[in-house]
ZATORNU-46103 format. One line per field, with one value per residue (C-alpha): x, y, z; residue in one letter; residue number from 1. Coordinates in Angstrom, 1 decimal. Example, Ala and Ser with C-alpha at 12.3 -4.5 7.8 and 13.67 -1.06 7.14 Angstrom:
REM residues 2
px	[12.3:13.7]
py	[-4.5:-1.1]
pz	[7.8:7.1]
type	[a:s]
seq	[1:2]
END
This chain:
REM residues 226
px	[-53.0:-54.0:-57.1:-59.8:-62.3:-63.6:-63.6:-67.7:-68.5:-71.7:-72.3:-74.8:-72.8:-72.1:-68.4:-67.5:-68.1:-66.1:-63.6:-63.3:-63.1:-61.1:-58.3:-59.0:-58.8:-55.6:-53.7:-55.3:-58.5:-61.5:-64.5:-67.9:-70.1:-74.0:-75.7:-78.3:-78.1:-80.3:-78.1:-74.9:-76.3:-77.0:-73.5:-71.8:-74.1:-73.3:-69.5:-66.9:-65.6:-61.9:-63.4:-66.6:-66.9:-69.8:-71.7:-73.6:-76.0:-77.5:-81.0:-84.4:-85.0:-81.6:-79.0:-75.2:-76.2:-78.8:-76.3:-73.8:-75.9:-77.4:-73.9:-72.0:-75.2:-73.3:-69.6:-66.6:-65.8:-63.6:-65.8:-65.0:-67.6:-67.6:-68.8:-69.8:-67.6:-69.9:-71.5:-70.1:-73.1:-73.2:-69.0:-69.8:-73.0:-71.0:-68.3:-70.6:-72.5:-68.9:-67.8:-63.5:-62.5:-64.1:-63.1:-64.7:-65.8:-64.3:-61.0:-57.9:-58.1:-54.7:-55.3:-58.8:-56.5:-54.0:-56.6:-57.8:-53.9:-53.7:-56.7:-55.9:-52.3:-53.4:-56.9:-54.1:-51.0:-51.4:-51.4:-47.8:-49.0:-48.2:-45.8:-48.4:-51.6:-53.9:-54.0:-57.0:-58.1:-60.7:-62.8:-61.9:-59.6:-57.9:-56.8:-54.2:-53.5:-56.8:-58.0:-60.8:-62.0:-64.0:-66.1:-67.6:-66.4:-69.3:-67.2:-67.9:-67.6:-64.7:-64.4:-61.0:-60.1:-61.7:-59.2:-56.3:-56.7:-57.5:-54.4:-52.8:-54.0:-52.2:-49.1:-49.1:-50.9:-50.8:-49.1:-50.9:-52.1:-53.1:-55.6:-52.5:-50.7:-53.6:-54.2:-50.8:-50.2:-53.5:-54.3:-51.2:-49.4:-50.4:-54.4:-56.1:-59.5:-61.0:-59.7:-64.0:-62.9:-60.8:-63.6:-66.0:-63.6:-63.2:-67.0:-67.6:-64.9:-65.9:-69.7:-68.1:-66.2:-68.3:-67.8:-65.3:-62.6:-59.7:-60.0:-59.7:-60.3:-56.9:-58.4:-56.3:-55.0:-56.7:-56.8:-55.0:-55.8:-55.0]
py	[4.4:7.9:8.8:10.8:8.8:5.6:4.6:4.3:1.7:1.9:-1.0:-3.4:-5.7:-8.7:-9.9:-6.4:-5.0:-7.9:-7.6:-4.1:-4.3:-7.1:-4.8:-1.5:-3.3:-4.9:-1.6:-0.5:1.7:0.9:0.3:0.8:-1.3:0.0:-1.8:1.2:4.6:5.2:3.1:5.3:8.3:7.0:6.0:9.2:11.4:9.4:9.1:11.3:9.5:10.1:8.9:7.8:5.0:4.8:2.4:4.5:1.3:1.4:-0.5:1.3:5.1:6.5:5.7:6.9:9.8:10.7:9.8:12.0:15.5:14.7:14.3:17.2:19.6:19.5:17.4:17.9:14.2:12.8:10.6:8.0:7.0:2.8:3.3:0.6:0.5:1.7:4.2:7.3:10.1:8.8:9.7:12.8:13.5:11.8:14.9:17.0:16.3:16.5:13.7:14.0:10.5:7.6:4.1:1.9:-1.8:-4.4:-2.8:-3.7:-3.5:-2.1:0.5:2.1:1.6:3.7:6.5:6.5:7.4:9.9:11.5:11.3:12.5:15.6:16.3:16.1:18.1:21.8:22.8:23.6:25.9:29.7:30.5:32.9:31.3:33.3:35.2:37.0:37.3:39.1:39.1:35.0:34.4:31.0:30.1:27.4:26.5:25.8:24.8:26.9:29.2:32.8:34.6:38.2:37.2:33.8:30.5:28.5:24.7:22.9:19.0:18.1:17.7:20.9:22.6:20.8:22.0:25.5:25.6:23.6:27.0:29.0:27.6:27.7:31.3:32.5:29.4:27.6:24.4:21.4:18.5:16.0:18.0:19.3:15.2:14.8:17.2:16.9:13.7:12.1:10.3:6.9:8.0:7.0:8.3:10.4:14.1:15.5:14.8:18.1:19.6:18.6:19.8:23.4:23.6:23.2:25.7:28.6:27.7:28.6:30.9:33.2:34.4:37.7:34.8:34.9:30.8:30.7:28.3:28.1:26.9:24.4:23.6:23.3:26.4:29.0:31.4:35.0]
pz	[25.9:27.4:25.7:26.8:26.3:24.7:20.6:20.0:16.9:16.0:13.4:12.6:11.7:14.7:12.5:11.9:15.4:16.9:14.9:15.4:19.0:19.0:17.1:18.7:22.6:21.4:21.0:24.2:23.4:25.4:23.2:23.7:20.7:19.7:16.8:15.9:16.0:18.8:20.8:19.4:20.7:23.9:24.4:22.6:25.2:28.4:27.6:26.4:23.1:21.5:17.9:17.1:14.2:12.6:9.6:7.2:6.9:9.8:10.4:12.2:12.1:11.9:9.4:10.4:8.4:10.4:13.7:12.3:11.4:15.0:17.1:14.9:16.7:19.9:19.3:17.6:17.9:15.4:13.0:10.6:8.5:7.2:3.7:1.1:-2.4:-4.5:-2.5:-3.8:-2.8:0.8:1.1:0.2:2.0:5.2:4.8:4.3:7.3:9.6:9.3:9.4:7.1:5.5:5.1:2.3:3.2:2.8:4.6:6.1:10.0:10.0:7.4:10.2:13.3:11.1:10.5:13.8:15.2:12.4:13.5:17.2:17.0:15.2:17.6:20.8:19.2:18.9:15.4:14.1:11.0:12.9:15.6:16.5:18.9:16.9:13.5:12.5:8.5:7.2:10.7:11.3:14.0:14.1:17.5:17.3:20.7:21.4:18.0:18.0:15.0:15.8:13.4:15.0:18.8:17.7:17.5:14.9:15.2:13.1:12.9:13.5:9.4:8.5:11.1:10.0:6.1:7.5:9.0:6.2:4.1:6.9:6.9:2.5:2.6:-0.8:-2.6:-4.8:-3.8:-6.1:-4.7:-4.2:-2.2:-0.3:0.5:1.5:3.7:5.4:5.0:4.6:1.8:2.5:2.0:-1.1:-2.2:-4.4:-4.8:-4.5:-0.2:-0.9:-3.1:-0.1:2.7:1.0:0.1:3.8:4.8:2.8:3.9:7.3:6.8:4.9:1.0:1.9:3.8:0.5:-0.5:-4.2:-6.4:-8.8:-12.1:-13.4:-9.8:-7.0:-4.3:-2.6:0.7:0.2]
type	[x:x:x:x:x:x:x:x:x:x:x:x:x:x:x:x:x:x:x:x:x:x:x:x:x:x:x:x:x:x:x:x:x:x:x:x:x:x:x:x:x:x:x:x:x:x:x:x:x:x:x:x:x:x:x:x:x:x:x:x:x:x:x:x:x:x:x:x:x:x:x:x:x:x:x:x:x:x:x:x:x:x:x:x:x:x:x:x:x:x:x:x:x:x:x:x:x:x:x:x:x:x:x:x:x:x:x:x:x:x:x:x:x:x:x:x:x:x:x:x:x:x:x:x:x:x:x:x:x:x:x:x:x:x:x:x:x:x:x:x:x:x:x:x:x:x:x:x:x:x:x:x:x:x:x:x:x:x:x:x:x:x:x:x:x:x:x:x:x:x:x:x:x:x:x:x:x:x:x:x:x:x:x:x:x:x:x:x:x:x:x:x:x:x:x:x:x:x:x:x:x:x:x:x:x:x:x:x:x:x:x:x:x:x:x:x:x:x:x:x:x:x:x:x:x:x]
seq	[1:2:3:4:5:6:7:8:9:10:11:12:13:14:15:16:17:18:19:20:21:22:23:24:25:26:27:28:29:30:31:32:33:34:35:36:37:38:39:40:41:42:43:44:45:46:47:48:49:50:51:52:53:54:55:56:57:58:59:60:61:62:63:64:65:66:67:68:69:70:71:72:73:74:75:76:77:78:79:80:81:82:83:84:85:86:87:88:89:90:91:92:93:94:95:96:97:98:99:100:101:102:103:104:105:106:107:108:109:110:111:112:113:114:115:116:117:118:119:120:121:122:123:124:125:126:127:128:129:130:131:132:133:134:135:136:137:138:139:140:141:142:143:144:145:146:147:148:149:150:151:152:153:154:155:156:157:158:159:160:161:162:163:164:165:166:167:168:169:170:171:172:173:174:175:176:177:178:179:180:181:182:183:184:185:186:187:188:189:190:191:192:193:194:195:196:197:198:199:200:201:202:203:204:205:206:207:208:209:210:211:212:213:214:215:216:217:218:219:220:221:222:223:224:225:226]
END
């Protein structure tokens, strides 16, 4: 394992933590554990983390919504948010807020440490959506070699999903896209969730982006870039 840094789990939880770093060191990650989200940002500013995982319950002053609107000030660390079942507004307040995939509790070890590769693969491989390394539209410039997006010479901060459906919409330009296919090809076909994560994704786009960048909403659907 060749990362660049260590996986952060920030969870209250003693039996989920352990378990979670008994998996993650098992297929070679170093881990770093916090139980609070004080503690988390202590460890996400003294290290250099590959992925940060982090409980939306968390006890004491900040809850991992809090962590996450505080770390996505300064970091474009992937972030997957742990998520109870029936806690619908904090998934999409935890995309909102940056975070790049959630995972609802109880889950299946295997199906995170799946994420967490997804996630990883596509934050170290250059983006395969333009021959060109950069493509400007309507004043953005996309830089995929580095993986960076520009708006009036400022750059503008992406979390490593928003990027990937950005250039999802570069590679598809002008094709109609429904929600399923938007999932599979930037998500992959073995996620399940809710389509709103696409709804969420796209608000958060076009929030960056500004209202004159060409991302439609296809009634009927789902969206197209012009």
């Amino acid at each position: 394992m060749e990362e660049s840094g260590p996986v952060i789990v920030v969870e209250d939880d003693p039996s989920i933590a352990d378990l979670l770093n008994g998996y993650l060191r098992k297929e070679g990650y170093r881990v770093l554990l916090a139980s609070n989200g004080t503690r988390g940002l202590e460890l996400i500013s003294t290290n250099q983390p590959c992925m940060l995982i982090l409980d939306i319950s968390l006890p004491g002053e900040m809850d991992g919504l809090d962590v996450c609107r505080e770390v996505r000030r300064t970091s474009a660390v992937p972030i997957i948010m742990l998520t109870a079942r029936d806690a619908e507004l904090d998934k999409i307040l935890g995309l909102e807020l940056g975070a790049d995939d959630y995972v609802t509790k109880p889950f299946s070890p295997r199906e995170l440490l799946s994420r967490i590769r997804a996630i990883l693969r596509r934050t170290a491989a250059p983006s395969k959506a333009q021959a060109e390394d950069q493509i400007m539209v309507s004043g953005v410039t996309v830089d995929f070699r580095t993986r960076e997006v520009f708006a009036s010479g400022q750059s503008i901060p992406f979390t490593t999903r928003e990027f990937e459906l950005l250039a999802y919409f570069f590679q598809n330009r002008r094709v109609a896209l429904s929600r399923r296919q938007l999932l599979d090809g930037v998500w992959g076909p073995d996620w399940y969730g809710d389509d709103r994560t696409v709804d969420v994704h796209v608000r958060q786009l076009r929030k960056k982006l500004g209202s004159s960048f060409p991302l439609v909403t296809v009634w009927g659907i789902g969206y197209r870039m012009d």
